[in-house]
N, C-alpha and C positions, 0 to 999 in steps of 0.2 A: 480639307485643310482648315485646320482650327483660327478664325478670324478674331484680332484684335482690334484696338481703334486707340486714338488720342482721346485723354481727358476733354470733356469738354471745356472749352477756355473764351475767355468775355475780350473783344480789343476794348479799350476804353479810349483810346489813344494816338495818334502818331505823329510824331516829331523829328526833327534832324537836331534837337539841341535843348539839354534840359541841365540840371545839375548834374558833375560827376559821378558824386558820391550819392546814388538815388537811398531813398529813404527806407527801402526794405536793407538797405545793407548795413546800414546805420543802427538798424532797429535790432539787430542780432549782436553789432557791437565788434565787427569784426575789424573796425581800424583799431583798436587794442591792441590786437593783432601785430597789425603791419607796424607800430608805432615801436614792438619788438622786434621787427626784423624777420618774422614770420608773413610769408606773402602766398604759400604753397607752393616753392620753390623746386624742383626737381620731383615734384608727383605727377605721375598722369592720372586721368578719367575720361574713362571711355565716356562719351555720351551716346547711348540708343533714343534717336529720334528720326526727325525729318529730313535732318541732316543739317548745312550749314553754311553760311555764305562762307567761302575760304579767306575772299580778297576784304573781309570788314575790317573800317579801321582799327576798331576795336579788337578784332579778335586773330589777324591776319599772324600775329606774333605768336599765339594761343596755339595755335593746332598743328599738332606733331604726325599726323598723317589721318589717313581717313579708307574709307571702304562703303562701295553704296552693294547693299544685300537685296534693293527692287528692283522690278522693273524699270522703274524711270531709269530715263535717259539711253534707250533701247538696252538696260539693263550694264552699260560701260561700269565697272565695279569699280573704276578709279574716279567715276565721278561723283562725286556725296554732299552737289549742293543742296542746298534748302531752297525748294519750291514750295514752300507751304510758309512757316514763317515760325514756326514753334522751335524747329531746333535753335535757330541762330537765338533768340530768345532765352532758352536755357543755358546755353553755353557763354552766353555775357554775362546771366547770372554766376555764372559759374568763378570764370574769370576773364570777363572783361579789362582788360592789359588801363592801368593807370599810368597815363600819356599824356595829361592834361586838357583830355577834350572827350566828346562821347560820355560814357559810365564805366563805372569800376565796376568788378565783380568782388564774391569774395576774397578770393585766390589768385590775386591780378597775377599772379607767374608760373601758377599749374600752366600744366600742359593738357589740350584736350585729344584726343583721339576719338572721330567723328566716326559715327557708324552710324548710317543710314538703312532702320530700318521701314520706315512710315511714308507711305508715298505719299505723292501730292494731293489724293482726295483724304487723308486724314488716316489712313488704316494700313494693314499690317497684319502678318502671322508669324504664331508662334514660333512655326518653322524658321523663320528667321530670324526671331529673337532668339531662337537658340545658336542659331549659326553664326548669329552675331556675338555670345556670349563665348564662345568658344575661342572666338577670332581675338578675342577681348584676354583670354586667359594666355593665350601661348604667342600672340604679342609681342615683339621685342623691337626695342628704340636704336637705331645706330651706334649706341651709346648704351647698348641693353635695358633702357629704360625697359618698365613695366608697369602695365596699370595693375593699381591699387583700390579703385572704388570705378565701380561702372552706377551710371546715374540714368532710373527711365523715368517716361511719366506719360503712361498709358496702361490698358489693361484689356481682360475681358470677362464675359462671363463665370467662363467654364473653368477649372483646373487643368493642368494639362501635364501628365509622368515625368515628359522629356524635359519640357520648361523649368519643374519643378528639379531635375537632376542635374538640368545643366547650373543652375543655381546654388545647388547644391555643390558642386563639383570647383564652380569659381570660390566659394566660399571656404571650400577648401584649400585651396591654393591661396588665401590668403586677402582677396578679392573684396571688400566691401559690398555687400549690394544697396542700392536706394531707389524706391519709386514710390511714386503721388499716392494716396487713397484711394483718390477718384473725387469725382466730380457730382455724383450720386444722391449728397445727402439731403434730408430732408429737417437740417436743423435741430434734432433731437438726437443726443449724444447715448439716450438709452435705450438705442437701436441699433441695427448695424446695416451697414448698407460693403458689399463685401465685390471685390474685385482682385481677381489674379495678372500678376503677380506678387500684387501687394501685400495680401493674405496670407502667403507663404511666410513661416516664422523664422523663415534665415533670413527674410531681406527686411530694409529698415523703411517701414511705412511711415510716411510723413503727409499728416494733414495740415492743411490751411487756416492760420487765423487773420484776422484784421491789426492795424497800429494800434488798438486799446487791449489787445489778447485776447481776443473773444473768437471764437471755433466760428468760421463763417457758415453758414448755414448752406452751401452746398456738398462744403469737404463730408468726404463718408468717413465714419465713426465705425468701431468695432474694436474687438480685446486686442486686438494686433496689430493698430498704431501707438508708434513708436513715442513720436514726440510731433509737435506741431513745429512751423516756421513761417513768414509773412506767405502771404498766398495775394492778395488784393493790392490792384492797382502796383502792380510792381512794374517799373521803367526798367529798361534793357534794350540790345540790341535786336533790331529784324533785318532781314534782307534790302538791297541797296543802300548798303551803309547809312541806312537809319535807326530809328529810337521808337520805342513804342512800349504802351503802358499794360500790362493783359493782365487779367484776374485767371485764378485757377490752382489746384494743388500743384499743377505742373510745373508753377512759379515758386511753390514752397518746397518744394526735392531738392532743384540744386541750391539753394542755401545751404540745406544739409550737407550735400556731396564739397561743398567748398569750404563747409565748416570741417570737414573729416581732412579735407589736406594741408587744412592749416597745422590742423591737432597732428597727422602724419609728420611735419615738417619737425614741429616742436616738440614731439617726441622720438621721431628716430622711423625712416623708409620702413625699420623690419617689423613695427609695432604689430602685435596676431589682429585678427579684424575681431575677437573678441574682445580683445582689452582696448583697439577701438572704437567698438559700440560700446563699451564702458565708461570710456571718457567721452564720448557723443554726449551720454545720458546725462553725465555731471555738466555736462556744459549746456543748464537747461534750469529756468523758473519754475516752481508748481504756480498753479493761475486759483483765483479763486473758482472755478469749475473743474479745477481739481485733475488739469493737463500738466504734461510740460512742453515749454517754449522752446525754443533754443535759443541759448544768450550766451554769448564770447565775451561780455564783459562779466569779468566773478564777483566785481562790487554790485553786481546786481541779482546774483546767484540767491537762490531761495532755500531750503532746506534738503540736502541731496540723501536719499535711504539709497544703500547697494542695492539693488534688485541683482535676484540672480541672472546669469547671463542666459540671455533667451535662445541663442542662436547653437542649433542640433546639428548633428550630421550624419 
């Protein structure tokens, strides 16, 4: 059985109390956003991770149901908390519910749908990331919701058919896909340092920069990142309804995944996940190293070229 793992990720940090509005969300520009009345309202995203505290204050409003696909917790599939600390993390970045205390995400009103596939020692297979993507496509809310953008941030070696089809197969239907680079790199952007599922040219690879736009020198680099978004020292929620600061691409993904339900919100649930990833890209800086950022504010927008759409099937 083909083994995966979590991006490697730095704590810098842990708090019960910092600014709402933490600085990576700021830095994308997504109160623009909310200041229109776009908050990512009636979208869901799956997140595939460790899973997630259910009862956080922050995110207890957030989550529209959940599925654990490990072993943990003698394997009870209705239970998908977070024993590790990365999901709850991601999914604040995501959307973190604005309640006046805690942090904000980008999407304080997406909904998230927790899928547990990363145990508590940090790893996972693809078999269940696929089983997980599956569970992600055919989905439905009491209310027929359905997700729109499934968000990971881990990877591994090898390529894998089924991984790659079930990806395929969400993307068809309409699906978003979004995960980290990796954690891989070696600082030089005319190298590649390569990790599946990221690799895959239907899903939307997002590497890490710093608050000045510079590529951090551990994000992996290659023709098939997408765009970059803050990766370092990003505040968010962890498990026991706390706060905590972690570096890593796994912290630059969902930026993306909450910049994409903003854009779903403000253009309309049926938008194609082409013309999606199309407006993703225009909502993005070129850097003088010759990336793009992601940035929600357009008075900050830089010179946008169509590139044709990347995403095959």
């Amino acid at each position: 059985m083909t083994k995966l793992a979590l991006d490697k990720y730095h704590l810098d940090n842990n708090s019960d109390s910092h600014t709402e509005v933490p600085k990576g969300i700021s830095f994308i520009g997504a109160p623009t956003f909310w200041s229109k009345g776009i908050t990512g309202k009636g979208i869901v995203v799956a997140v595939l991770d460790s899973g997630c505290q259910s009862d956080h204050p922050d995110l207890k409003d957030r989550i529209i149901g959940g599925y654990n696909f490990t072993s943990d917790y003698k394997g009870d599939s209705s239970i998908f908390e977070d024993n590790l600390q990365h999901g709850t993390h991601v999914a604040g970045i995501i959307a973190g519910s604005y309640n006046g205390k805690g942090i904000v995400g980008v999407a304080p009103e997406a909904k998230l749908l927790i899928l547990k596939v990363i145990s508590g020692d940090g790893s996972g297979t693809y078999n269940d990331v696929i089983r997980a993507i599956f569970h992600a496509i055919y989905w439905r809310g009491t209310n027929q919701e359905r997700v729109r953008i499934i968000t990971m941030s881990f990877g591994g070696a090898e390529p894998d058919p089924m991984l790659h089809l079930a990806i395929r197969v969400a993307v068809k239907n309409d699906i978003l896909i979004v995960n980290s680079s990796g954690n891989y790199g070696d600082g030089n952007l005319d190298t590649d340092e390569i990790l599946y599922p990221a690799y895959y040219p239907e899903v939307i690879a997002v590497g890490a920069v710093d608050y000045e736009k510079i590529v951090a020198a551990f994000s992996n680099t290659n023709d098939e990142v997408d765009l970059y978004a803050p990766g370092t020292q990003i505040y968010s929620t962890v498990p026991n309804g706390m706060y905590a600061q972690l570096t890593g691409t796994s912290m630059a993904a969902p930026h993306v995944a909450g910049a994409a339900a903003l854009i779903l919100q403000k253009l309309g649930k049926n938008l194609s996940v082409d013309r999606l990833y199309r407006e993703l890209k225009k909502q993005t800086i070129i850097t003088e190293q010759n990336i793009r950022v992601l940035s929600l504010d357009h008075n900050k927008l830089g010179k946008f070229s169509d590139y044709a759409n990347k995403i095959t099937l």
